[in-house]
C-alpha positions as CSV (number, residue, x, y, z in Angstrom):
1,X,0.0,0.0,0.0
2,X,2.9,2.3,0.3
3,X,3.7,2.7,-3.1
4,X,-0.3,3.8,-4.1
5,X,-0.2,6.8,-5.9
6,X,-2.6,9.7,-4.4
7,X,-6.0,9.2,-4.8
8,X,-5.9,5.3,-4.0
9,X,-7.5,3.5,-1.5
10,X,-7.3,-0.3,-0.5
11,X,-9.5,-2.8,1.2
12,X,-8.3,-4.1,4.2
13,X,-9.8,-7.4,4.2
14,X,-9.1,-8.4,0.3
15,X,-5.8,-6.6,-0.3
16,X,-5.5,-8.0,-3.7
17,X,-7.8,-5.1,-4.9
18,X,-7.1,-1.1,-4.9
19,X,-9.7,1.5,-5.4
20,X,-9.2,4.9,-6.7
21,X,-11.9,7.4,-5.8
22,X,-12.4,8.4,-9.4
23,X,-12.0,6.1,-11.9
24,X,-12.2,2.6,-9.7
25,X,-15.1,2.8,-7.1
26,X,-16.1,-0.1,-5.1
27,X,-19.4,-1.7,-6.2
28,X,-20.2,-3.3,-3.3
29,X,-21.4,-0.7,-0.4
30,X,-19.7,-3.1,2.6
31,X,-16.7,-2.7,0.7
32,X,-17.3,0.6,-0.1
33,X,-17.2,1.3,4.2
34,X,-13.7,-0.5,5.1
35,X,-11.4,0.6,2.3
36,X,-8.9,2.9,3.7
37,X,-6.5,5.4,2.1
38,X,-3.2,3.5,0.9
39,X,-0.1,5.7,2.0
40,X,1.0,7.2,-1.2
41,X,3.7,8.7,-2.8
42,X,4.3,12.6,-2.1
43,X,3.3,14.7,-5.1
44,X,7.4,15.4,-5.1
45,X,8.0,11.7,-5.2
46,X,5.9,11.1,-8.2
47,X,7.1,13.5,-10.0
48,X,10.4,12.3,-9.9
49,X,9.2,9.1,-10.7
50,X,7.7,10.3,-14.2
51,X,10.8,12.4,-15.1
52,X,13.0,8.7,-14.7
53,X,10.4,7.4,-16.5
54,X,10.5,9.7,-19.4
55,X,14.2,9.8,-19.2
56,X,14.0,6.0,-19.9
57,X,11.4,5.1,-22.3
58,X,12.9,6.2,-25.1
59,X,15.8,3.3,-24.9
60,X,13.2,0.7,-23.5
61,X,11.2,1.7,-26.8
62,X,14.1,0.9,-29.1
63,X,14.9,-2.5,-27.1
64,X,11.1,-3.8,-27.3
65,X,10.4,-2.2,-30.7
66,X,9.8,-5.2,-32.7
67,X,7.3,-6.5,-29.6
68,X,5.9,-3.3,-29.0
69,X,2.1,-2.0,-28.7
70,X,1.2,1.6,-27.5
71,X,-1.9,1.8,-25.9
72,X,-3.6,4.6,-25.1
73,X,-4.9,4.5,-20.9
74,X,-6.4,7.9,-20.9
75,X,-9.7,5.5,-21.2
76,X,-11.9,2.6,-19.8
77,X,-9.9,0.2,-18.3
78,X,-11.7,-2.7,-20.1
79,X,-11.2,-1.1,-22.9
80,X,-7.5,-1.2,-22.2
81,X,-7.9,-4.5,-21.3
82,X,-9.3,-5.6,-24.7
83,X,-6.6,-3.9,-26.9
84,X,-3.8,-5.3,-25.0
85,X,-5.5,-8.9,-25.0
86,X,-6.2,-8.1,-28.5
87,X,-2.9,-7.9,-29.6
88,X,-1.8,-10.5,-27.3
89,X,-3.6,-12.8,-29.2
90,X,-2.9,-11.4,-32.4
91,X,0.6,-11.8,-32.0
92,X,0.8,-15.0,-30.5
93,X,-1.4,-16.5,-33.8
94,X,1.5,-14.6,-36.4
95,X,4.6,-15.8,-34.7
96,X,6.6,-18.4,-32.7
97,X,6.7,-17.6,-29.1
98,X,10.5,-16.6,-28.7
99,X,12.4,-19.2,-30.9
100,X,16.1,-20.2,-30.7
101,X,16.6,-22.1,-34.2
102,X,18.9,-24.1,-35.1
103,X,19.2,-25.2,-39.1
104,X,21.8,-28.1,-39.8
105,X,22.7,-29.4,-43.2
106,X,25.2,-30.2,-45.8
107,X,26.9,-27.7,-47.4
108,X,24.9,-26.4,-50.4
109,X,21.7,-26.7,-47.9
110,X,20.6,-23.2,-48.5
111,X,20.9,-23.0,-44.6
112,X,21.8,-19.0,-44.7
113,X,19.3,-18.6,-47.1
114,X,16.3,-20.1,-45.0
115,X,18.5,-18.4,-41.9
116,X,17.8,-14.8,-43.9
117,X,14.1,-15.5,-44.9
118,X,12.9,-16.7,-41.4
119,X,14.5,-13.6,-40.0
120,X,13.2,-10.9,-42.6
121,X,9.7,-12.2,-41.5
122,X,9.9,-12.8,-38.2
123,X,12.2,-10.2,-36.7
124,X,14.5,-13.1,-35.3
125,X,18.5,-12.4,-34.7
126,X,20.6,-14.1,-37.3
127,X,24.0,-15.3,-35.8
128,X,26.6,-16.3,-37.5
129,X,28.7,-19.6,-36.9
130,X,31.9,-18.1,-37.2
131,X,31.6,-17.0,-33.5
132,X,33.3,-19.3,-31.0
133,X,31.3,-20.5,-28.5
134,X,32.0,-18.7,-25.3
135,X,31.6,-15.1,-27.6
136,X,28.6,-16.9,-29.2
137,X,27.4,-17.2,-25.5
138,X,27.6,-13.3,-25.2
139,X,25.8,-12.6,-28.3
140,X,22.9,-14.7,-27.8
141,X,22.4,-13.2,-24.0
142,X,21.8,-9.6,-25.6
143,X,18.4,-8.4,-25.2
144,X,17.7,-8.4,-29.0
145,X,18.5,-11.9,-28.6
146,X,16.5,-12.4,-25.7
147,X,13.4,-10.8,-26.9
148,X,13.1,-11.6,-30.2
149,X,14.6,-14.9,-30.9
150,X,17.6,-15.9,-32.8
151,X,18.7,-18.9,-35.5
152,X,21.9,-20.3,-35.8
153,X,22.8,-22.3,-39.2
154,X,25.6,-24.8,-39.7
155,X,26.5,-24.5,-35.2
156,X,27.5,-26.8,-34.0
157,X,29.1,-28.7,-36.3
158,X,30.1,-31.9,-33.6
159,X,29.5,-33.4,-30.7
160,X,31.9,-31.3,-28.4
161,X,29.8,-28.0,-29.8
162,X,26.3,-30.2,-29.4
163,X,27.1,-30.9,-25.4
164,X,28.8,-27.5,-24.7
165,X,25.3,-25.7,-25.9
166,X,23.2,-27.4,-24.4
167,X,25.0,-27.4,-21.0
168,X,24.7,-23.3,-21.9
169,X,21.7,-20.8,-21.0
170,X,20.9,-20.9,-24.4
171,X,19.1,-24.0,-25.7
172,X,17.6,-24.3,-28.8
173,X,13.6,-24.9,-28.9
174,X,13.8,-25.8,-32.8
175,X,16.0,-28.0,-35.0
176,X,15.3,-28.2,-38.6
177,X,18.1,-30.5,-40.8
178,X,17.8,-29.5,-44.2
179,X,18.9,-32.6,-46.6
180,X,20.0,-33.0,-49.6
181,X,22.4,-35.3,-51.4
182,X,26.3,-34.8,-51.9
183,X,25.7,-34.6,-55.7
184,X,22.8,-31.7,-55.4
185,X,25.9,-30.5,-52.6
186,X,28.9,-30.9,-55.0
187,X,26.5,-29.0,-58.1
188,X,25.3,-26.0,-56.4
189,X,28.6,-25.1,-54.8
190,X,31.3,-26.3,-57.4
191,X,29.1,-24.6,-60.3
192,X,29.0,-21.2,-58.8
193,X,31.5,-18.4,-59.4
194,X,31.5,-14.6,-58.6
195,X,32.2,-11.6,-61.0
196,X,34.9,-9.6,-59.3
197,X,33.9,-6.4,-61.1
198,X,30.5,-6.5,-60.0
199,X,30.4,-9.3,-57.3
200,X,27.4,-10.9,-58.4
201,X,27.1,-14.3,-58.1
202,X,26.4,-16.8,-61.2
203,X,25.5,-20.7,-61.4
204,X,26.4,-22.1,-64.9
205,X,23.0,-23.9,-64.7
206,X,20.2,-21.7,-62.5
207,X,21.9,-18.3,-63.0
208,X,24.4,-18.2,-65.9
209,X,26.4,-15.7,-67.1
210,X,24.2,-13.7,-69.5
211,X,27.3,-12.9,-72.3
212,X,30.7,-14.2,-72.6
213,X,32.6,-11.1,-71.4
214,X,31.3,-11.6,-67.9
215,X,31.8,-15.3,-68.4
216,X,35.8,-15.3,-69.5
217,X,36.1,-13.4,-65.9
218,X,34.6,-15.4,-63.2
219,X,36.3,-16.4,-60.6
220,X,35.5,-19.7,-58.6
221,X,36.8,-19.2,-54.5
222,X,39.0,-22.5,-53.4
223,X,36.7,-23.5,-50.9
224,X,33.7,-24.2,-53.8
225,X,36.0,-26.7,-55.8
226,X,34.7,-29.9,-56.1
227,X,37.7,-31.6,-54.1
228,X,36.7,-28.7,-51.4
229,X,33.2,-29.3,-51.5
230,X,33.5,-33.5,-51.0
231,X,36.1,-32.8,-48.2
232,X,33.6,-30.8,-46.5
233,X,31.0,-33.1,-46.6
234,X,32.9,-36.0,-45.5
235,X,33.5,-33.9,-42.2
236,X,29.7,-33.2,-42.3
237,X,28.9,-37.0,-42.5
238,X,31.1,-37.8,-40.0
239,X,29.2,-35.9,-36.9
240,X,25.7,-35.8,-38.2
241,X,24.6,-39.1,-37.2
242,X,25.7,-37.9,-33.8
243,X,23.8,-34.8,-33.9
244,X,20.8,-36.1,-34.9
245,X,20.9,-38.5,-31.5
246,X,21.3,-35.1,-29.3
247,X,18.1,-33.6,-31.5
248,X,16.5,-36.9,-32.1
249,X,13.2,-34.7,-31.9
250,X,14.7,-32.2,-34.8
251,X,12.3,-31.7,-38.0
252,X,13.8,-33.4,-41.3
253,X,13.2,-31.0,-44.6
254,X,13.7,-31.9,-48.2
255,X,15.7,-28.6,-49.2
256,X,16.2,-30.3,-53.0
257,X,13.4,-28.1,-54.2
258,X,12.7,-24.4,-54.7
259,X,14.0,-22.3,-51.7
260,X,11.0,-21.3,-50.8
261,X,9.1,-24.6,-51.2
262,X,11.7,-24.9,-48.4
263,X,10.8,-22.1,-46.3
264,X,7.4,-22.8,-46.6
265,X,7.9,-26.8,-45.1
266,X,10.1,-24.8,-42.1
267,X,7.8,-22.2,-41.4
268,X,4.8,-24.8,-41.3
269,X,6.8,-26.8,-38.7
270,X,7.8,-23.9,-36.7
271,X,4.5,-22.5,-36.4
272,X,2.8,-26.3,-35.9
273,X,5.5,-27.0,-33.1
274,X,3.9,-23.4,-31.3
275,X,0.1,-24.8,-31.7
276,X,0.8,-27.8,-30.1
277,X,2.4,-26.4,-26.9
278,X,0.0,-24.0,-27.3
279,X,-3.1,-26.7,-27.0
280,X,-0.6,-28.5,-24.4
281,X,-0.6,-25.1,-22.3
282,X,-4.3,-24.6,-22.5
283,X,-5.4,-28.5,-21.7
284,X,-3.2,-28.2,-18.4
285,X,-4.7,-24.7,-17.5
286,X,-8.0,-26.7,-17.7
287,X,-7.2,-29.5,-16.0
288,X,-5.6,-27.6,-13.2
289,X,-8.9,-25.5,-13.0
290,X,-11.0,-28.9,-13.2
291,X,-9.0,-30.0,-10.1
292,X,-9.5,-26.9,-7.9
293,X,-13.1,-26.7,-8.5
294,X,-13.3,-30.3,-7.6
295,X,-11.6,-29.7,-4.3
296,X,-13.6,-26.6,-3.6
């Protein structure tokens, strides 16, 4: 009762409610004739706390901007109720509740390319895998990270990465493996080559070259030879049997198929893995309701 702002007063006998002698009136007139005044802040005190507040919101605004709902409470306080449960719901039907993604695959995959579409839709934080694991740990406990989700693709690559995340803070909640075969593998990498004047990227059979200049001066990295590419999966094959025992629950995807055939199958997942907890969280509610009016 101490911290009631002026104008508040409380009822001593059910002190889960507090009055105000304006806007919130007691119904009942017993109740009405035991509230007493709560001790509130001085007029000084609140001030104070307002100017803090102003001082502040502008940062929390930034942080929570991708969460955010302003709600006018210069009204009806049901009818604040209803907007903010309105958008509640609203947001809870459009998006996973707070995901941590991880997408595993072969190299060739399109794992950052599913990594860039779930996050252009859904606000998550992409991560990259280049980050050890111990400054990984520092960039998924930001706030952004925190708030809005993030996806990891191609981490961890083995079992020593596996156990060392999930003895972390940050557990995933979603593992997709996006599969495809080494040949698909060895033609979408070893088939690609960059224009060093313009840095586009070609594919000699989905995006060729469109005249012979820019042909004679592609260049091909090392890494996206065909020797490379094999090499690579070899050391893929070699820990994903392994990986798929730690996430024997993760969600297998065709990704030979248009990229976003693909994003369609992860999305679908994703968002069928948040109904069924959802359903899960709502037929507990009920049973736990069931049992207390059975014991009342």
């Amino acid at each position: 009762m101490s911290g009631s702002p002026p104008g508040c007063v409380c009822d001593l006998l059910q002190v889960v409610y507090v009055y105000h002698q304006t806007f919130v009136q007691p119904s009942e007139q017993a109740v009405a004739g035991r509230v007493q005044r709560g001790r509130g802040l001085s007029e000084q005190l609140l001030l104070a706390k307002l100017r803090r507040y102003k001082s502040d919101v502008t940062g929390l605004k930034l942080s929570y901007q991708h969460v955010l709902k302003t709600v006018n409470c210069d009204q009806p306080l049901n009818d604040v109720y209803h907007q903010v449960l309105s958008f509640v719901l609203r947001r809870r039907s459009m998006a996973p509740h707070i995901p941590r993604i991880l997408l595993l695959g072969p190299p060739g995959s399109g794992k950052s390319l599913q990594a860039r579409l779930l996050t252009q839709k859904y606000k998550l934080v992409n991560v990259p895998d280049s980050l050890v694991l111990r400054v990984l740990g520092e960039r998924l406990g930001r706030l952004d990270c925190t708030v809005r989700g993030w996806i990891l693709h191609g981490f961890p690559r083995d079992l020593e990465q596996a156990r060392r995340l999930q003895e972390s803070n940050y557990r995933p909640n979603r593992v997709f493996f996006l599969d495809i075969t080494d040949e698909v593998a060895i033609e979408r990498i070893s088939l690609g080559a960059t224009d060093p004047v313009s840095g586009k990227r070609y594919h000699a059979l989905y995006h060729p070259a469109p005249n012979p200049e820019i042909q004679s001066r592609l260049q091909t990295h090392p890494d996206h030879t065909e020797q490379s590419v094999q090499c690579r999966l070899r050391e893929y094959w070699t820990h994903t049997a392994t990986l798929q025992c730690i996430y024997s629950d993760a969600v297998h995807v065709n990704a030979d198929q248009d990229p976003h055939l693909v994003f369609e199958s992860v999305e679908s997942r994703l968002m069928e893995r948040v109904s069924g907890r959802l359903r899960d969280i709502r037929r507990r509610r009920r049973t736990e309701e069931e049992g207390g009016n059975g014991m009342g």
